[in-house]
TORPA-4810 file (N, C-alpha, C, O; in nm, 3 decimals):
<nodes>
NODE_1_0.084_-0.120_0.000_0.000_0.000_0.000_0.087_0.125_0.000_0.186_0.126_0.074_X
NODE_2_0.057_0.244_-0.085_0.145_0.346_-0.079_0.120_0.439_0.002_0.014_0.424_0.063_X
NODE_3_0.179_0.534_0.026_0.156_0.607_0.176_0.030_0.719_0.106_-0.071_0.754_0.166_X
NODE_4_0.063_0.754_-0.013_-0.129_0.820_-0.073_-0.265_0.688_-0.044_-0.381_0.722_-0.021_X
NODE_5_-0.241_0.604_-0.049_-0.341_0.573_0.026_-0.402_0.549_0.120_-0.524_0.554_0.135_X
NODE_6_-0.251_0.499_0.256_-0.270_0.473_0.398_-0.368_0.640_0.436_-0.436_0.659_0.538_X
NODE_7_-0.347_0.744_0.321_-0.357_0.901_0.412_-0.516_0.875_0.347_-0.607_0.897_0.428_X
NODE_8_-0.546_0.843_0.246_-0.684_0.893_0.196_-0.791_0.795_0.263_-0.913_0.810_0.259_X
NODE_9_-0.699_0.660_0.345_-0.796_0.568_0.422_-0.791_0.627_0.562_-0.886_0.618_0.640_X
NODE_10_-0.707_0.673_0.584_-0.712_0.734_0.730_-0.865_0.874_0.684_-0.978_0.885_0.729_X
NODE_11_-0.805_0.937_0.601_-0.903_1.051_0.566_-1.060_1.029_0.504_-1.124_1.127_0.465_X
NODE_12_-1.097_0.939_0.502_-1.220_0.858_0.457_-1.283_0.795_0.605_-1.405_0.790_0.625_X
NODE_13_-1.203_0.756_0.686_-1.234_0.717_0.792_-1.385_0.618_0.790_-1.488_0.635_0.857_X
NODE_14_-1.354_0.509_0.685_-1.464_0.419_0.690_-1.565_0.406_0.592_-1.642_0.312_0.572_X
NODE_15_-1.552_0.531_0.524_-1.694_0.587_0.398_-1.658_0.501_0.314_-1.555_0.533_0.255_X
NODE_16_-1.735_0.333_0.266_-1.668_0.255_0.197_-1.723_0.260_0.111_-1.695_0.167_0.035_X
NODE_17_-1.824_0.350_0.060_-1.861_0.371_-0.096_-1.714_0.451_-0.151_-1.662_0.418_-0.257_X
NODE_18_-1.665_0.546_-0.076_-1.556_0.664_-0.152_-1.455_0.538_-0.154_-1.403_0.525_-0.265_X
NODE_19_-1.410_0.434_-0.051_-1.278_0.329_-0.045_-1.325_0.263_-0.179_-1.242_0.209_-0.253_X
NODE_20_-1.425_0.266_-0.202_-1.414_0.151_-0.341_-1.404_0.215_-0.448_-1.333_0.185_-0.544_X
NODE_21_-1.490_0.326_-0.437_-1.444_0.413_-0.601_-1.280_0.452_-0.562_-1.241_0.494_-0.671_X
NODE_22_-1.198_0.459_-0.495_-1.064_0.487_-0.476_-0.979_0.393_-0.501_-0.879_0.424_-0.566_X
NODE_23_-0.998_0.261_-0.459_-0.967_0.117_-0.493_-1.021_0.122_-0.682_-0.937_0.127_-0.771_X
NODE_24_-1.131_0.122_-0.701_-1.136_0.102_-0.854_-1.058_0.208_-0.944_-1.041_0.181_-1.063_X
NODE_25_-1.015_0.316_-0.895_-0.942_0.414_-0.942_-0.779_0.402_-0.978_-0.725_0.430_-1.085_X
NODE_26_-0.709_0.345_-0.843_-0.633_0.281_-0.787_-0.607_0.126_-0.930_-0.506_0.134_-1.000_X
NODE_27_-0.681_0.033_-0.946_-0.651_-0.100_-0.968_-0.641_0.001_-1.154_-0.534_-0.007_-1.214_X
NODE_28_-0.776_0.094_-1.226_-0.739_0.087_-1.315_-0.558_0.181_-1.361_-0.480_0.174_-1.456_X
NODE_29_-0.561_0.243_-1.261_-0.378_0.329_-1.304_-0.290_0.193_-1.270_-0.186_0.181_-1.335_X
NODE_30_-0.311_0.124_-1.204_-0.212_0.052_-1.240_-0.220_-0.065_-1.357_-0.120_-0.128_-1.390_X
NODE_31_-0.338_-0.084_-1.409_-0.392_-0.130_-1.518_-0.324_-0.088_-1.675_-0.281_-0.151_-1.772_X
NODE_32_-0.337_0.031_-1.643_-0.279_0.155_-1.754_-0.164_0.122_-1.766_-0.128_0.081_-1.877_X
NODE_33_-0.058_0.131_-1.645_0.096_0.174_-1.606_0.134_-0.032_-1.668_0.250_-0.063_-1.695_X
NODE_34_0.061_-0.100_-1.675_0.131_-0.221_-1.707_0.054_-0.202_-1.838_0.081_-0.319_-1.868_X
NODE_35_-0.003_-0.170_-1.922_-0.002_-0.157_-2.021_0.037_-0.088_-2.099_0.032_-0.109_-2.220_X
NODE_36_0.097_0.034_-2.030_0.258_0.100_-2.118_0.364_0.054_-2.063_0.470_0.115_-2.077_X
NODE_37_0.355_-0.060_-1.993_0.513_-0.097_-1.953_0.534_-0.041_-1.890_0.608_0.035_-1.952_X
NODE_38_0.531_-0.007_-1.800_0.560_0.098_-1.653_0.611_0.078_-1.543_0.618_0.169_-1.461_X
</nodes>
């Protein structure tokens, strides 16, 4: 986990509709970043 997210889960404090659109946000950049080789 990178430390932008430990802060935006601390800063969400539980709101697990915003953790999942952040998680789906999250899975597609790294989606992207291995599909330019990254």
């Amino acid at each position: 986990m990178s430390i932008g997210a430990i802060f935006i889960n601390k800063k969400l404090k539980g709101n697990k509709t915003m953790k999942k659109k952040y998680m789906i946000l999250s899975n597609n950049s790294k989606n992207v970043a291995r599909s330019y080789g990254l």
